[in-house]
TIRO-2110 file (N, C-alpha, C; in Angstrom, 1 decimal):
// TIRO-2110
-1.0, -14.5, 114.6, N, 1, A
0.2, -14.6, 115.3, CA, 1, A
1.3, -13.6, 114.8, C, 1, A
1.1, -12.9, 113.8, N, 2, A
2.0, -12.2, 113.1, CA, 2, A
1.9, -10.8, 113.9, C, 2, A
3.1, -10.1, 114.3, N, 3, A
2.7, -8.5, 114.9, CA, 3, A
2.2, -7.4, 114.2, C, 3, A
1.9, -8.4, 112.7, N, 4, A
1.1, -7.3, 111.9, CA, 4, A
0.4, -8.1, 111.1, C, 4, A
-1.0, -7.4, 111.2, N, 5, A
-2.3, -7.3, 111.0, CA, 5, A
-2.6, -7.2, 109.4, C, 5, A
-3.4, -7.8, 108.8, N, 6, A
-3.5, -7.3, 107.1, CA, 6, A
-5.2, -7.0, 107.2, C, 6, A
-5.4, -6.0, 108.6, N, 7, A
-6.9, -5.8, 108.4, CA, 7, A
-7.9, -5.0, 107.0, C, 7, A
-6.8, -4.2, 106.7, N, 8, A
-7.3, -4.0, 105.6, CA, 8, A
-7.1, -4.5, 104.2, C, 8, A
-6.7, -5.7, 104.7, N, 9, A
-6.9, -6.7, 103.2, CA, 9, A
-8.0, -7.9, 103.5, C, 9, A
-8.5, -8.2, 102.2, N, 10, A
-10.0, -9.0, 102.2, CA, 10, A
-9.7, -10.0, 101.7, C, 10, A
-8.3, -10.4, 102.1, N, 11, A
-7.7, -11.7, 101.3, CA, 11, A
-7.6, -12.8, 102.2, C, 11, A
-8.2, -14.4, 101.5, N, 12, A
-7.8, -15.6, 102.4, CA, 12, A
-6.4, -16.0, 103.1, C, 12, A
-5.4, -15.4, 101.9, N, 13, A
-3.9, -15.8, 102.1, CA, 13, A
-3.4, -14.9, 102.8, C, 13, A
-3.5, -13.8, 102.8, N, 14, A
-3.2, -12.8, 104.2, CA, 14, A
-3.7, -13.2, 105.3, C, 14, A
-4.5, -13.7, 105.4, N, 15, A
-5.7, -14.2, 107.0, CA, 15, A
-4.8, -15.0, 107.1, C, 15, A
-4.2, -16.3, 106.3, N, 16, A
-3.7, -17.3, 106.9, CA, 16, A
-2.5, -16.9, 107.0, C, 16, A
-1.6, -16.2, 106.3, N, 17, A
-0.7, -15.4, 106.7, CA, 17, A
-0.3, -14.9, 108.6, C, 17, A
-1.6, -14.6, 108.8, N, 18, A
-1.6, -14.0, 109.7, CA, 18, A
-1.6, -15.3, 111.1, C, 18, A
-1.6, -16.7, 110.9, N, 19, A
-1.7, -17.6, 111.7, CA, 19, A
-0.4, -18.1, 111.5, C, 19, A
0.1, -18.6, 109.8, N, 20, A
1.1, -19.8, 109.6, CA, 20, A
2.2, -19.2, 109.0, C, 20, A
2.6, -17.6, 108.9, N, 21, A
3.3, -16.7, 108.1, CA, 21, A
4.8, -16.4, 109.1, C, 21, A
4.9, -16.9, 110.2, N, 22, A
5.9, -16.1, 110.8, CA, 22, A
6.8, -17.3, 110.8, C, 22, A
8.4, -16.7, 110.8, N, 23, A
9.5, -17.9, 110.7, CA, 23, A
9.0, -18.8, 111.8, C, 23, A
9.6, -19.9, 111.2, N, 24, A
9.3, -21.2, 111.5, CA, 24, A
8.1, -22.0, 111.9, C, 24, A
7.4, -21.6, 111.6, N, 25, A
5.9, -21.7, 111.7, CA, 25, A
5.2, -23.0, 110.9, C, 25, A
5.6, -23.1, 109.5, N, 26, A
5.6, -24.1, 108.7, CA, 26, A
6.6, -25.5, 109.3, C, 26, A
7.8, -24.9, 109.1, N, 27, A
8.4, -26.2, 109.6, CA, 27, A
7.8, -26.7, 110.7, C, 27, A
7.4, -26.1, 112.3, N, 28, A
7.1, -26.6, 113.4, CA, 28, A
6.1, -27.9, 112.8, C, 28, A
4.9, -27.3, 112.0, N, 29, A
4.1, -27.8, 111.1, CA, 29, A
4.6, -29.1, 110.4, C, 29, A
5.3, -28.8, 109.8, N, 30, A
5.8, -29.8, 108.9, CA, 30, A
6.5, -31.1, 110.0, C, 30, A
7.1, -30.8, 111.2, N, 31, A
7.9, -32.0, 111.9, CA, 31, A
6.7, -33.0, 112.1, C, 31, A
5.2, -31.8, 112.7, N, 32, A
4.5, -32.4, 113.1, CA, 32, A
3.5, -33.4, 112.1, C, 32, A
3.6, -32.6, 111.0, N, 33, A
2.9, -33.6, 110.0, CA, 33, A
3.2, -35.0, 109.3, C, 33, A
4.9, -35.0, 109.0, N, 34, A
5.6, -35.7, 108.2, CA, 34, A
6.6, -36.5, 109.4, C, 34, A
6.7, -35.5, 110.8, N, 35, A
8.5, -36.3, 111.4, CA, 35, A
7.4, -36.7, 112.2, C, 35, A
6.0, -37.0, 112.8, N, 36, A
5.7, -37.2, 113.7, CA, 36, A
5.9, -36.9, 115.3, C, 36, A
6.3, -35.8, 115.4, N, 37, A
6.9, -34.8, 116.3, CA, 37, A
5.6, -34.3, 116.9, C, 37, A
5.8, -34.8, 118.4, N, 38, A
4.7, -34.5, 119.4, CA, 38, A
5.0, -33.6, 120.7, C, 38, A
6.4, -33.6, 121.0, N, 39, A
6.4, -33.3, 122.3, CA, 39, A
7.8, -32.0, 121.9, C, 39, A
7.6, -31.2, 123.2, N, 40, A
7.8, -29.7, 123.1, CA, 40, A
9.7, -29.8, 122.7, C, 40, A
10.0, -30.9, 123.7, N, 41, A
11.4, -30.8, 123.1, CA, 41, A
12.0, -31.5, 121.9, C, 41, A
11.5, -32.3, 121.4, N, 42, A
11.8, -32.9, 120.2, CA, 42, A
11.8, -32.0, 119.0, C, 42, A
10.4, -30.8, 119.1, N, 43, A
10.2, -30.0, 118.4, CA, 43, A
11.7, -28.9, 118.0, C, 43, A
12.2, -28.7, 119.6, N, 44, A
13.4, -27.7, 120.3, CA, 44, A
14.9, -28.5, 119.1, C, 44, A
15.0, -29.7, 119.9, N, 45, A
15.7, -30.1, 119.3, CA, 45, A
15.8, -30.8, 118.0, C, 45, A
15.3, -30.4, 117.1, N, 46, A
14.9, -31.2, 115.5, CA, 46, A
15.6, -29.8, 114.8, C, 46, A
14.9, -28.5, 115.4, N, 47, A
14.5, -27.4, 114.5, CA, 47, A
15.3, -26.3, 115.2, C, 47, A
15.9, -26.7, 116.5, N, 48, A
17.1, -25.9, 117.4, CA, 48, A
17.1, -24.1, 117.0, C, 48, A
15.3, -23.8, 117.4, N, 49, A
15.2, -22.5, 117.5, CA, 49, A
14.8, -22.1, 119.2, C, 49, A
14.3, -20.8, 119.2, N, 50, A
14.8, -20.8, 121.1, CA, 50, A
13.5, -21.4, 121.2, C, 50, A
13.5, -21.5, 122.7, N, 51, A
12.6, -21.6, 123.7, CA, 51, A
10.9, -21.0, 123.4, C, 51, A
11.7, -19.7, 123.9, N, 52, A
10.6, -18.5, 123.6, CA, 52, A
9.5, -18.5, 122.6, C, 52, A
10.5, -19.0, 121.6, N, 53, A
9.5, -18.6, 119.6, CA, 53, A
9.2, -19.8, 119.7, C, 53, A
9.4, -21.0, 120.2, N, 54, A
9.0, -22.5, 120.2, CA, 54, A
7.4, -22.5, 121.2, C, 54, A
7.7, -21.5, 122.0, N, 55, A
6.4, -22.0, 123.2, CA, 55, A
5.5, -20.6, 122.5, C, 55, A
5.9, -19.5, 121.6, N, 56, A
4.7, -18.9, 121.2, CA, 56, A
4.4, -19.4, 120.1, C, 56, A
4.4, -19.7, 119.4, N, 57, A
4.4, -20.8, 118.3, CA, 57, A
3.1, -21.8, 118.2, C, 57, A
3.8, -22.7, 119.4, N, 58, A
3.0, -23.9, 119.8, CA, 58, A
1.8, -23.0, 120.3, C, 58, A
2.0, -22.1, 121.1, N, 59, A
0.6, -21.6, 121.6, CA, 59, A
-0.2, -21.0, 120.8, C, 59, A
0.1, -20.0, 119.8, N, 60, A
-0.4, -19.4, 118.3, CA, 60, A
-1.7, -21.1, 117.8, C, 60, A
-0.7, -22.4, 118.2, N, 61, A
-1.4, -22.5, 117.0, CA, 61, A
-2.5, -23.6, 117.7, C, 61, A
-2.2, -23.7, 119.4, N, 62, A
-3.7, -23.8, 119.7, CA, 62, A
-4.6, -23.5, 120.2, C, 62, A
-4.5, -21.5, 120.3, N, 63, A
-4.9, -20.8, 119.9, CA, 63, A
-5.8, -20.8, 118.9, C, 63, A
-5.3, -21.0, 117.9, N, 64, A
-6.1, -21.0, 116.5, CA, 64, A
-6.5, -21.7, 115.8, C, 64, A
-6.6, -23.4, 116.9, N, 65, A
-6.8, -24.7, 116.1, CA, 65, A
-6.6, -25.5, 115.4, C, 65, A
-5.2, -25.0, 115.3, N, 66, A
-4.3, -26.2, 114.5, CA, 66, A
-3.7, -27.2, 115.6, C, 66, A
-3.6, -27.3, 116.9, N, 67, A
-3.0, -27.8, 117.4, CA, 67, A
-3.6, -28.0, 118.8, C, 67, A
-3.6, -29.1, 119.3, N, 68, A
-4.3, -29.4, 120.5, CA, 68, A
-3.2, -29.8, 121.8, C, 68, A
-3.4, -29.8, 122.6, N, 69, A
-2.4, -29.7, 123.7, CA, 69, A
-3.0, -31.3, 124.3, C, 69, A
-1.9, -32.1, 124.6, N, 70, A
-2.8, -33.6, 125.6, CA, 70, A
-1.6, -34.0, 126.1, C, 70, A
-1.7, -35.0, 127.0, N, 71, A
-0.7, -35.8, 127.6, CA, 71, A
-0.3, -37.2, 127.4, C, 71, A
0.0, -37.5, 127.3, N, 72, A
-0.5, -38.7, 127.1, CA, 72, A
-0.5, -40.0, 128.9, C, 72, A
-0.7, -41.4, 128.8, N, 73, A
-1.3, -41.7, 129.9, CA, 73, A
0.1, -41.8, 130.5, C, 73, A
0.0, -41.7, 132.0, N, 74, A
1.1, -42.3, 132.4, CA, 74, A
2.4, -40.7, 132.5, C, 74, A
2.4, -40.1, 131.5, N, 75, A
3.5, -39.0, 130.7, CA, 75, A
3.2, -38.0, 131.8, C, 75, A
4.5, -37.2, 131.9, N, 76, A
4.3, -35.6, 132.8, CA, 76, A
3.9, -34.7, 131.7, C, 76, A
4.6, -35.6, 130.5, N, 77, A
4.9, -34.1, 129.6, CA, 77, A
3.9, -34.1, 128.6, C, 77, A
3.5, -32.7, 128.4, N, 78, A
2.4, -32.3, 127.2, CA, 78, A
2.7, -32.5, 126.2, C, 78, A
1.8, -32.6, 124.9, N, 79, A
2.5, -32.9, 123.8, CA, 79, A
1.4, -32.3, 122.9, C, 79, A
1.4, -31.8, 121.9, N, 80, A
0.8, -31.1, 120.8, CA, 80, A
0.6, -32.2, 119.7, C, 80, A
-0.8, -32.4, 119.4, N, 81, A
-1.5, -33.0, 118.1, CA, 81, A
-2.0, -32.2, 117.1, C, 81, A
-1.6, -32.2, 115.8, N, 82, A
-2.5, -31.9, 114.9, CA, 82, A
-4.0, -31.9, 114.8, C, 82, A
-4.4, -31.2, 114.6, N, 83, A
-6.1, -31.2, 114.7, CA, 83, A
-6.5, -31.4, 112.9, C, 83, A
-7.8, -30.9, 112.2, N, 84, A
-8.0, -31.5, 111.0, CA, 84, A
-7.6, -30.4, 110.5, C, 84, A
-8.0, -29.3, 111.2, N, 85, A
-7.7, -28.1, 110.8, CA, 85, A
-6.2, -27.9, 109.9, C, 85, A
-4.7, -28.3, 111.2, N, 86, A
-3.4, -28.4, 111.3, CA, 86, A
-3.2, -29.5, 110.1, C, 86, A
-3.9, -30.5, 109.6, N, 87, A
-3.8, -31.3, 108.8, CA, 87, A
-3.7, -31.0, 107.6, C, 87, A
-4.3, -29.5, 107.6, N, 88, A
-4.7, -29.6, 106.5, CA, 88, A
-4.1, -28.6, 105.7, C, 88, A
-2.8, -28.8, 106.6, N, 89, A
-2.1, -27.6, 106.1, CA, 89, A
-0.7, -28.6, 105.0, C, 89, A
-1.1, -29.7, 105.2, N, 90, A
-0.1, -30.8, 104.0, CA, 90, A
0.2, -30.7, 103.1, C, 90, A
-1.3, -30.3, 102.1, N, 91, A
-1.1, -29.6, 100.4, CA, 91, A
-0.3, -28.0, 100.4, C, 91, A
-0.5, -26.9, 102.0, N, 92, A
0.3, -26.1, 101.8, CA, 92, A
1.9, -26.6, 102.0, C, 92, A
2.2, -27.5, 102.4, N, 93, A
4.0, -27.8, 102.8, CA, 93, A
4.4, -28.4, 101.8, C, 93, A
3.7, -29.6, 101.2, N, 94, A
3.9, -29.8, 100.0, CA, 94, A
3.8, -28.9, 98.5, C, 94, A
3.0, -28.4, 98.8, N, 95, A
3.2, -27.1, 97.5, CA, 95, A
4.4, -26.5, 97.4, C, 95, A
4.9, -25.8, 98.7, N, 96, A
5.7, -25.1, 99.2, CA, 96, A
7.3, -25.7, 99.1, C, 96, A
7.2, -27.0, 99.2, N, 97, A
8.5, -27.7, 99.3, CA, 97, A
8.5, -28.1, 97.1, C, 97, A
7.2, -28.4, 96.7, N, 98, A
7.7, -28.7, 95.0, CA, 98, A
8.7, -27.5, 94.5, C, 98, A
8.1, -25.4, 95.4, N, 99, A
8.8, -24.5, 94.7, CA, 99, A
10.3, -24.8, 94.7, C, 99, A
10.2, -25.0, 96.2, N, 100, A
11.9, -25.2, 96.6, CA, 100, A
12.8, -26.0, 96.0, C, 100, A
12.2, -27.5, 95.7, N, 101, A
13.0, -28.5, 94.9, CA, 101, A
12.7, -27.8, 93.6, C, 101, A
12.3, -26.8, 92.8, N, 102, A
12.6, -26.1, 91.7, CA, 102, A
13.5, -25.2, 91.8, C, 102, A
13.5, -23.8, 93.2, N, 103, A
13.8, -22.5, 92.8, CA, 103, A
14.8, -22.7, 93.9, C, 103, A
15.1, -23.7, 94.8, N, 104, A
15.7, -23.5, 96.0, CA, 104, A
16.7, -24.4, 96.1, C, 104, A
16.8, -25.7, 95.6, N, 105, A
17.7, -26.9, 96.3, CA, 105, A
18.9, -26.8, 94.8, C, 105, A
19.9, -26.2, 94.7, N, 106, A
20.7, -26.6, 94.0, CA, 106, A
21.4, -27.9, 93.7, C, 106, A
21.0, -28.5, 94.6, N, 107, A
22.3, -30.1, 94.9, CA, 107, A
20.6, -31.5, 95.1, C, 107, A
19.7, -30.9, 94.3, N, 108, A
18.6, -31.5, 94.1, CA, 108, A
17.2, -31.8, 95.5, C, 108, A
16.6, -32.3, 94.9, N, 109, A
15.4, -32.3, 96.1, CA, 109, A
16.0, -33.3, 97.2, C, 109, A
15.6, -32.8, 98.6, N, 110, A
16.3, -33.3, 99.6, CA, 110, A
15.2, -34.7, 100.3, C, 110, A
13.9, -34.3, 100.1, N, 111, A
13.3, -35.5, 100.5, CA, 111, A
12.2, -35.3, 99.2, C, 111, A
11.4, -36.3, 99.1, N, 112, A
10.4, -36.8, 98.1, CA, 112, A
9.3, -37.7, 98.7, C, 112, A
7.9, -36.8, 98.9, N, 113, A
6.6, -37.2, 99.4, CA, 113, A
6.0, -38.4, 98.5, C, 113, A
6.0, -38.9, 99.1, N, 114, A
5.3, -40.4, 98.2, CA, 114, A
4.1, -41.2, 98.5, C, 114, A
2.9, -41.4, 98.3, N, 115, A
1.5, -42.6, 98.0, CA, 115, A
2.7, -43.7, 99.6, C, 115, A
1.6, -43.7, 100.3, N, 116, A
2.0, -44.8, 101.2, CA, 116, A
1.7, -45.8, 100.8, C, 116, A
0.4, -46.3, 100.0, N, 117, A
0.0, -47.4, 99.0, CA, 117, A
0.7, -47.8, 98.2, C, 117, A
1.1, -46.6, 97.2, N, 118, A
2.1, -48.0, 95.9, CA, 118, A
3.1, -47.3, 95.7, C, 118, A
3.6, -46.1, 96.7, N, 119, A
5.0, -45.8, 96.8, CA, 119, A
5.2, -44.6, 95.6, C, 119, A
3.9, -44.5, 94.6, N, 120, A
4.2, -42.9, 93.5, CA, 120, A
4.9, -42.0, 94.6, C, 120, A
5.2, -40.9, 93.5, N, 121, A
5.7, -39.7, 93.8, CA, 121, A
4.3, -38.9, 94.0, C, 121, A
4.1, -37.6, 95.3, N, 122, A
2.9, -37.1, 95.3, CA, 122, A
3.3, -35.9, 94.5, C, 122, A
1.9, -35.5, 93.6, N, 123, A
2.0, -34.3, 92.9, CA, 123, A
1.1, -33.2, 92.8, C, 123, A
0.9, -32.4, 92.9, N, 124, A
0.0, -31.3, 93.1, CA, 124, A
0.0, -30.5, 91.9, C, 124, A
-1.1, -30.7, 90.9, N, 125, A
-1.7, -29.8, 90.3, CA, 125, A
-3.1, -28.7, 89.7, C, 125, A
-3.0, -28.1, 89.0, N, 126, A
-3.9, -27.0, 89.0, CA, 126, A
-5.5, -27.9, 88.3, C, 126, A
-6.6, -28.2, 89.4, N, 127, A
-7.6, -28.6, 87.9, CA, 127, A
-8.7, -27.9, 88.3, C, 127, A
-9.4, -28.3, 87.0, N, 128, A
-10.5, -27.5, 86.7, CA, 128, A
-11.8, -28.0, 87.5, C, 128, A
-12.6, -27.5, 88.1, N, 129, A
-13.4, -28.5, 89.0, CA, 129, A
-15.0, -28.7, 87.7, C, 129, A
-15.0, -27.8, 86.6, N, 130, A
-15.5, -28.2, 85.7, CA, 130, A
-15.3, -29.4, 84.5, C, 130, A
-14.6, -29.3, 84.2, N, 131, A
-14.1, -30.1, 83.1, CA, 131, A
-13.2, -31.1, 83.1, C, 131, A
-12.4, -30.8, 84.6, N, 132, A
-11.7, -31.6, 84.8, CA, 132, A
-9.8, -31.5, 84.4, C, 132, A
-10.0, -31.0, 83.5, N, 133, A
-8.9, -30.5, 83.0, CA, 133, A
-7.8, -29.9, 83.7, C, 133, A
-6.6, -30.8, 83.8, N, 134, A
-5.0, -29.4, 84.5, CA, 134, A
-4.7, -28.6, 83.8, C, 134, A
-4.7, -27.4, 84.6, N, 135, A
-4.4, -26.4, 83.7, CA, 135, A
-3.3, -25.1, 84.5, C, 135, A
-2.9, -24.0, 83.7, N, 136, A
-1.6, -23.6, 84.0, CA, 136, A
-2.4, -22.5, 84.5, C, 136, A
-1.5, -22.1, 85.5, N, 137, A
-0.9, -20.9, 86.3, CA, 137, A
-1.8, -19.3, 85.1, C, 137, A
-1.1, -19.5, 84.1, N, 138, A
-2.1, -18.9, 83.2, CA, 138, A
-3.5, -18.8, 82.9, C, 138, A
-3.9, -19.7, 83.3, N, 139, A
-4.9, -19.8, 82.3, CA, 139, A
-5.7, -19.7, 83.9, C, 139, A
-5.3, -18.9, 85.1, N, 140, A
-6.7, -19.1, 86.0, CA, 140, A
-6.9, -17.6, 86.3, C, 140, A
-7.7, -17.3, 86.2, N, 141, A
-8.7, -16.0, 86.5, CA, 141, A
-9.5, -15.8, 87.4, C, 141, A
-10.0, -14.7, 88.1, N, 142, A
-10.4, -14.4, 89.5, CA, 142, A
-11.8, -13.7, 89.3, C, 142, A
-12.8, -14.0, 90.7, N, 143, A
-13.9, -13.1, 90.4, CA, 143, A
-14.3, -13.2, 91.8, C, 143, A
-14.8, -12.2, 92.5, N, 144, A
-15.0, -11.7, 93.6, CA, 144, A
-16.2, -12.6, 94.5, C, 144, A
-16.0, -13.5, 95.2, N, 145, A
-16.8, -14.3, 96.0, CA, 145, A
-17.7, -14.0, 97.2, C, 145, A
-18.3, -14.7, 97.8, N, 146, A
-19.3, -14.0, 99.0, CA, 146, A
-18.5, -13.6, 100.2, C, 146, A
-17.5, -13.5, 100.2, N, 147, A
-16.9, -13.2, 101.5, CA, 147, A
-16.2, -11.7, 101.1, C, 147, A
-16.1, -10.9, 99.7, N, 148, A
-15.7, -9.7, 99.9, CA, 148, A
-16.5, -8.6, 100.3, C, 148, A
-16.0, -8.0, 100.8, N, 149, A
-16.9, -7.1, 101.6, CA, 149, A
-17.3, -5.4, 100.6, C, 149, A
-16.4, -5.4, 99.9, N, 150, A
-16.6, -4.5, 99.1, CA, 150, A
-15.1, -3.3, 99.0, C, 150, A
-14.0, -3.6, 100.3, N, 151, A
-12.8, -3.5, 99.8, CA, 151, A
-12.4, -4.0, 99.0, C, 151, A
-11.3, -3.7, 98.0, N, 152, A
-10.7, -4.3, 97.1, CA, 152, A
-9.4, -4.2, 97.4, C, 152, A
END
């Protein structure tokens, strides 16, 4: 969706970049994940950006299967669902929103993701898929997997 291309990078986060990177793109995401926000104008009026970037947006992303187009029974109007794909974009909004209630909200965090079961706070950290272990931002190191092609 982005008007620019990261073909010569071999990177996962650039690729997704290239789907969920452009303003407003996340939030549209987010109403849909968290506000329950189905239909084109609720989206319009929640997030009061134009028309235009609203209907390429929604089309970007079922385009790219995050988002599926339906009606519902009885309704004129179309409405956009999340797909598992689009779902599974929760751990990135939530990641994204812990930076902010750190580096961004001066007057403190504005909302708080919580266990629909027993009401915790949701938290996202780094573990080890060996040992099990959380571990820091430091301590993770990189090695080149079956999808590099031999760019670096």
């Amino acid at each position: 969706m982005l008007g620019n291309s990261y073909e010569g990078q071999v990177c996962s986060a650039a690729r997704s970049l290239e789907v969920v990177g452009e303003r407003w793109s996340l939030l549209i995401i987010r109403d849909a994940l968290f506000g329950g926000v189905t239909r084109f104008s609720d989206f319009l009026r929640r997030l009061g950006l134009a028309r235009n970037v609203l209907a390429a947006r929604l089309d970007g992303f079922v385009e790219a299967g995050i988002m599926e187009r339906f009606s519902s029974e009885g309704s004129a109007y179309q409405e956009y669902r999340l797909t598992e794909k689009g779902r599974d974009l929760a751990r990135v909004i939530i990641a994204l929103t812990d930076w902010g209630d750190r580096w961004a909200a001066p007057s403190g965090r504005p909302i708080i993701y919580r266990h629909v079961g027993c009401g915790g706070e949701i938290e996202q950290h780094l573990v080890c898929s060996g040992c099990r272990l959380l571990i820091e931002q430091d301590q993770v190191g990189i090695e080149l997997g079956p999808g590099m092609t031999g760019a670096a």
